[in-house]
Structures are given as structure tokens and as C-alpha cells.
C-alpha positions, -999 to 999 in steps of 0.1 A, spaced: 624 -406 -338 605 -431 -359 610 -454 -387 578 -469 -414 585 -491 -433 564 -512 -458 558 -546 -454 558 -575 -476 522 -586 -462 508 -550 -471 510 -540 -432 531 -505 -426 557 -513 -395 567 -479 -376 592 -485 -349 599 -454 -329 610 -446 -289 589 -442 -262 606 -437 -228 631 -465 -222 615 -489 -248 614 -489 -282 580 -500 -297 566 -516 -328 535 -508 -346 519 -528 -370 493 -509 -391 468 -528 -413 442 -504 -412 438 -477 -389 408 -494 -367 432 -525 -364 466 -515 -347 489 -542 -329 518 -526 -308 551 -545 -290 577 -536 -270 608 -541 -289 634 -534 -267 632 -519 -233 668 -505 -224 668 -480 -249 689 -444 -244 696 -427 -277 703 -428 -311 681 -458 -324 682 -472 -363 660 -494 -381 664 -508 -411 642 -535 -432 659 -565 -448 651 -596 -465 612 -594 -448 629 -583 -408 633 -552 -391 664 -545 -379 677 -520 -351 705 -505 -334 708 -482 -310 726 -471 -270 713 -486 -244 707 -478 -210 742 -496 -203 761 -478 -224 762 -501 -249 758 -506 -288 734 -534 -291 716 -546 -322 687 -571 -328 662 -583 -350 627 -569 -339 604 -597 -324 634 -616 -311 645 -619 -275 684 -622 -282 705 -592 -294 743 -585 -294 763 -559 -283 785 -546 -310 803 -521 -282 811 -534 -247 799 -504 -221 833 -488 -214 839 -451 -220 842 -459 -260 799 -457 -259 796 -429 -246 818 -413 -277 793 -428 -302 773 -413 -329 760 -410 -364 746 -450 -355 732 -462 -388 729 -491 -415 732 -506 -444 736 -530 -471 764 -538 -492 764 -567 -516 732 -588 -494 747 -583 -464 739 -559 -435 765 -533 -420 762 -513 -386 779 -480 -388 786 -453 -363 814 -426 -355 838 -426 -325 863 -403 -312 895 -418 -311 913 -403 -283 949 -422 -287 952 -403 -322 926 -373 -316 906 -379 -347 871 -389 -355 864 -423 -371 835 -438 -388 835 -473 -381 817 -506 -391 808 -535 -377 790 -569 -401 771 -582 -365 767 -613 -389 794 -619 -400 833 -614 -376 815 -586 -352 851 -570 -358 850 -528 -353 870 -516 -390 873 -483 -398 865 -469 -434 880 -431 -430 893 -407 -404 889 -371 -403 908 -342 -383 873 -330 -374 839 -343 -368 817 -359 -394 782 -333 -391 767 -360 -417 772 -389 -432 757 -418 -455 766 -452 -470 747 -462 -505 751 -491 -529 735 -476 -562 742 -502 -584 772 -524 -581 786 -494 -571 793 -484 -531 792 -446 -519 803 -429 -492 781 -396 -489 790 -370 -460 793 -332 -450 815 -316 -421 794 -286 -419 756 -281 -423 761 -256 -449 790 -271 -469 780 -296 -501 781 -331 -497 814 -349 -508 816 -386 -520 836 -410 -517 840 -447 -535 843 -472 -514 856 -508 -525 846 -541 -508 867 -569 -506 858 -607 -501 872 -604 -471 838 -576 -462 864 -551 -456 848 -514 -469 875 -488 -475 881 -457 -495 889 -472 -532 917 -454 -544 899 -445 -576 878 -423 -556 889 -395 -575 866 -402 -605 857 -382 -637 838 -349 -627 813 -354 -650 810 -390 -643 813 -377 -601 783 -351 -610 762 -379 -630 764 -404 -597 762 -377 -576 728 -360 -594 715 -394 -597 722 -405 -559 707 -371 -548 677 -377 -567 674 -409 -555 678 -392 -517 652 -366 -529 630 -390 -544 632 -413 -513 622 -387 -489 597 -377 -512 580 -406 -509 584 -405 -474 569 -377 -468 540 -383 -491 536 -414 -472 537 -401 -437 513 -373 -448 490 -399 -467 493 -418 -431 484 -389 -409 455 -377 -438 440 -413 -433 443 -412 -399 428 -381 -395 404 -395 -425 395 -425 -404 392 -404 -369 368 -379 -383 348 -414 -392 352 -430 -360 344 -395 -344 312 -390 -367 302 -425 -361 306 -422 -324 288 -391 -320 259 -407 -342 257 -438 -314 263 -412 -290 234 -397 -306 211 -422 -312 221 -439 -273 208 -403 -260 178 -406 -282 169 -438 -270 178 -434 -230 155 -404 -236 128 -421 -249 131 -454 -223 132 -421 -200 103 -405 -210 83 -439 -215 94 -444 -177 79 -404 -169 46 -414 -189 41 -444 -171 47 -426 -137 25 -401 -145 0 -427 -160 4 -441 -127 4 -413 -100 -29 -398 -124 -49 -433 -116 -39 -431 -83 -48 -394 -82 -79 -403 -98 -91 -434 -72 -82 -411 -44 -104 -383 -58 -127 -409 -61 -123 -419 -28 -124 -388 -12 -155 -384 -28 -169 -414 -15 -159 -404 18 -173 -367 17 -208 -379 0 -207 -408 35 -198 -380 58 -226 -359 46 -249 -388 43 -235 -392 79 -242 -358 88 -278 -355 74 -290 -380 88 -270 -371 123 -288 -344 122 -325 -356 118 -317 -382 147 -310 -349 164 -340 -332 157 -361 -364 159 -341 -364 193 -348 -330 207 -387 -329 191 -395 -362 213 -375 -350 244 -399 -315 237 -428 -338 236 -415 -359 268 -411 -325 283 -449 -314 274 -461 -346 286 -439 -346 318 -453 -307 326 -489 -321 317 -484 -350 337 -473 -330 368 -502 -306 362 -527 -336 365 -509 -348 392 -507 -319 410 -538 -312 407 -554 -346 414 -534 -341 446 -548 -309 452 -582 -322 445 -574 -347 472 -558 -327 498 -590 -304 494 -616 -335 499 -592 -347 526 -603 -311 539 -634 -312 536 -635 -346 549 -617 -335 581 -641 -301 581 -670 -325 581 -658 -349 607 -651 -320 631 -682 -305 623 -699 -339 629 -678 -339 663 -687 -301 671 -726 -308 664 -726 -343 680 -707 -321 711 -735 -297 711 -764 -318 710 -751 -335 736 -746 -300 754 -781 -293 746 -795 -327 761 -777 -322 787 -786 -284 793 -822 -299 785 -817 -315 814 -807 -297 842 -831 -278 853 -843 -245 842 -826 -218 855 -827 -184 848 -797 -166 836 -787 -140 812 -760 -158 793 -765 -156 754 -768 -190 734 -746 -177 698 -716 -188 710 -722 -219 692 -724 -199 662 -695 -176 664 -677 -212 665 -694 -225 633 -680 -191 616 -647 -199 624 -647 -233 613 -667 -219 583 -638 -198 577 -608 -223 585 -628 -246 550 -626 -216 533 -587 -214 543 -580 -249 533 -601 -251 500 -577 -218 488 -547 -240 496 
């Protein structure tokens, strides 16, 4: 259940339950709400009514208990004790009569089995008074000042009319039923058709309030939605583009880092083949002047082999010679001595000598074919 009520400053106050608490919200405009915790041992039934620039409520508490208070104040009273009379309670309401405020409710009096509205002035002697008693149970009732004049407006059935009821205060602030209750019809039906338009016309504006409420507040949400999904909008655009600045500049990056290390690599392939070319004329300079040492070397040994064979063969001959000299020295001295001796006749033959020169002869020829 909630209450709105206007405001003297221009704010709208709705006080309505939530839980165990009963909460105040101040409305200035919808982007500026301020919210309070009113009371915090609330159960059922809870009233609120605005007077003289406070909001005022009643309502059961938690401890079985009818408590009122002024909103935004600590304190509070309890109008009904928590005994077994609370839990009987209902129809809490208020009003005003004459300036002053009234708490209302209705009770089942068990002692004489019939249901009472009741008031209490919480301001004033906090005394429980009754202002009429009924066989049956109230389904709905109301107390108006239209005028100077007090009303008691209720129903016992949903379907049944309303019936009022004059009431009469005292200076005492006792209400009660005036006895001239039974009032002209016509004047009864006037009142009555001007109190129910007044009803009507109240809830009218209530209604066209609350709906004027909820059509701002949609009004202002569909703003506040629009506007958030334009910052939404426009936050995406520009995380996008800081992202895509970050991407360009990677890539801006990684491409002149791509770009040295193509160059690099291309360095490196034009050294290696620098490398390589010239690798391979030090190889074939190499191999040509180990092919020339090779020539030489074979040309060398030829000489040499030759200049040794030249050598041995004159060592040869030399040797041929000096036996030669030896074998003709040896024979003339065989022949001085054979000239010698005495001449004696024989038939021995003198080429033995030569046979011996032959094979010598032939023992050069041997040695010169070495």
C-alpha cells in the first residue's frame, strides 16, 4: 500500500511498506530521489495522512501494537497496548475534525459480541471512545468534515450503498452519532451527491496523478535509457577507436620490424653469397695452385729421377772403366810377365782375354738399360 501526497515545497512524499519498514520517498524530480526508513516494526494496516506541512502514520506493528508517529521523528506512541485487543483491529485510518487529528479503527468487542469503531485524539487525552456499534462487521467505512459539517460514511456489504451518518463534536472532542442524523432526504441526497463527488473527484485526481507520476517516470526512463545508450554508444565508439589506434600502431610497428628484418635478412643472404663466391674462388685458386704444385712436384721428380739415373749410369760407367782399367792393367801385366818367361811352345789359344772383355761389354750394356 502507498500513500503521495503533495508537498508544500513542490516535492511529492509517497510513504508505502517494504518488508518490516515503512519507507519515505521524497520526489523532486525523477533523477533526484531521497528515500528514509520511517518506521521499521511495521506488520499491517499502515495510514498516512498529511497535516499542517507533516506526515502522519498509523499502523500494527510487529508487537501487536497500534502505534502512531510523525514521519522523520524518532518517538511514536502506542495508541493500543499489545494484548489480544490488536490483534482484533482493523479499518485503521485518520482524520481531521475541527484542526485537530483523529486515529480511527474498528475492534471486536467480545464482552458484548459487537463490532465498534473507535477513536482515539493521540494529541490530545489518548482516551479509546467509541462513535457507533454494529451487530455485524463494518466492510467500509469513512469519516469527512465537508464544511462545518462531520460525516460518518460506511457500507456493511460491498454491494450495498453507502449510509451516512452526522456526527456531532463536542468541546469535550467527543464524536458521536448527532441525533439529528436523520436529516431531510433531499438535503441527505444533496450532501451525500456532493460528498461522493468530492470522493470521486479526489480519487480522480489521484489517479491522474499517480498515472501522470508513472507517465513521467517512464517519460524520464526512456531519457535516461536513450541517454545511456547514446554514452554507451559513443564509449564503444571511442574504446573502438583507442582500440583500433592501438592495432594500427602494432601493426605500424610489427611492419617496421618486418621491414628491418627483411632487410636484414637481406643483408645477410647478399654477405653469405658474397661469402660464398668468394669461398669458392679461394677454392679454385686453392685446387689450381695445389694442380700446379702437383705438376711441378711430378716435374721435379722426373728431373730428379732422372738426374739420378744420369748419375747411377756414369757411376756405371765409372765403375765399368775402373775395372776395365783393372782388367787391362791385369793383363799387361800378364803379358809382361808371359813376355817373360820363356818361350815355350804350347797350343793354348790367346782370346780368352777377349771372351772376358765381351762379358764386361755386356754387363755396361746391362747397367746403362737400368
Amino acid at each position: 500500500m502507498e500513500f503521495i501526497h503533495s508537498l508544500s515545497d513542490g516535492r511529492k512524499a509517497v510513504i508505502y511498506d517494504e518488508g518490516n519498514n515503512v519507507m519515505l520517498l521524497f520526489i523532486s524530480n525523477i533523477r533526484n530521489m531521497q528515500s528514509a526508513v520511517v518506521a521499521r516494526d511495521y506488520l499491517s494496516l499502515l495510514d498516512c495522512l498529511y497535516f499542517r506541512n507533516n506526515l502522519y502514520i498509523s499502523y500494527i506493528s510487529t508487537g501487536n501494537e497500534l502505534k502512531w508517529k510523525q514521519a522523520g521523528r524518532d518517538d511514536g506512541l502506542v495508541l493500543i497496548s499489545g494484548t489480544g485487543e490488536a490483534f482484533d483491529v482493523s479499518g485503521l485510518s485518520q482524520f481531521v475534525i475541527n484542526e485537530k487529528l483523529y486515529v480511527s479503527y474498528q475492534i471486536f468487542n467480545s464482552s458484548i459480541n459487537s463490532y465498534e469503531i473507535r477513536y482515539i485524539n493521540p494529541n490530545g487525552d489518548r482516551q479509546s471512545k467509541i462513535i457507533i456499534s454494529a451487530n455485524e462487521k463494518i466492510a467500509e467505512y469513512e469519516i469527512k468534515q465537508l464544511n462545518y459539517e462531520v460525516y460518518l460514511k460506511l457500507k456493511f456489504n460491498e454491494n450495498e450503498p453507502y449510509s451516512f451518518y452526522k456526527l456531532s463534536v463536542n468541546g469535550q472532542e467527543d464524536i458521536s452519532i448527532s441525533k439529528e442524523y436523520l436529516i431531510d432526504e433531499n438535503e441527505e441526497k444533496i450532501k451525500r451527491e456532493e460528498f461522493e463527488n468530492r470522493i470521486r473527484q479526489f480519487e480522480e485526481e489521484k489517479n491522474k496523478f499517480k498515472a501522470n507520476i508513472e507517465k513521467q517516470f517512464e517519460s524520464e526512463k526512456e531519457k535516461d535509457n536513450e541517454q545511456f545508450k547514446q554514452e554507451i554508444k559513443k564509449l564503444r565508439e571511442e574504446l573502438q577507436n583507442e582500440h583500433n589506434e592501438k592495432i594500427k600502431a602494432l601493426e605500424e610497428n610489427y611492419t617496421r620490424q618486418y621491414n628491418e628484418l627483411s632487410d636484414m635478412t637481406r643483408q645477410v643472404q647478399e654477405e653469405g653469397r658474397r661469402y660464398r663466391e668468394l669461398y669458392v674462388k679461394t677454392l679454385e685458386v686453392v685446387n689450381k695452385k695445389k694442380t700446379e704444385d702437383v705438376k711441378a712436384g711430378q716435374v721435379k721428380k722426373t728431373g730428379r729421377e732422372d738426374k739420378e739415373a744420369v748419375l747411377a749410369k756414369g757411376e756405371t760407367i765409372k765403375k765399368a772403366e775402373k775395372n776395365d782399367d783393372k782388367q787391362t792393367k791385369a793383363e799387361n801385366t800378364d803379358n809382361e810377365k808371359e813376355a817373360a818367361k820363356p818361350e815355350v811352345k804350347t797350343t793354348r789359344k790367346r782370346k780368352a782375354p777377349a771372351k772376358k772383355k765381351e762379358e764386361d761389354s755386356d754387363k755396361k750394356e746391362e747397367n746403362k738399360g737400368n
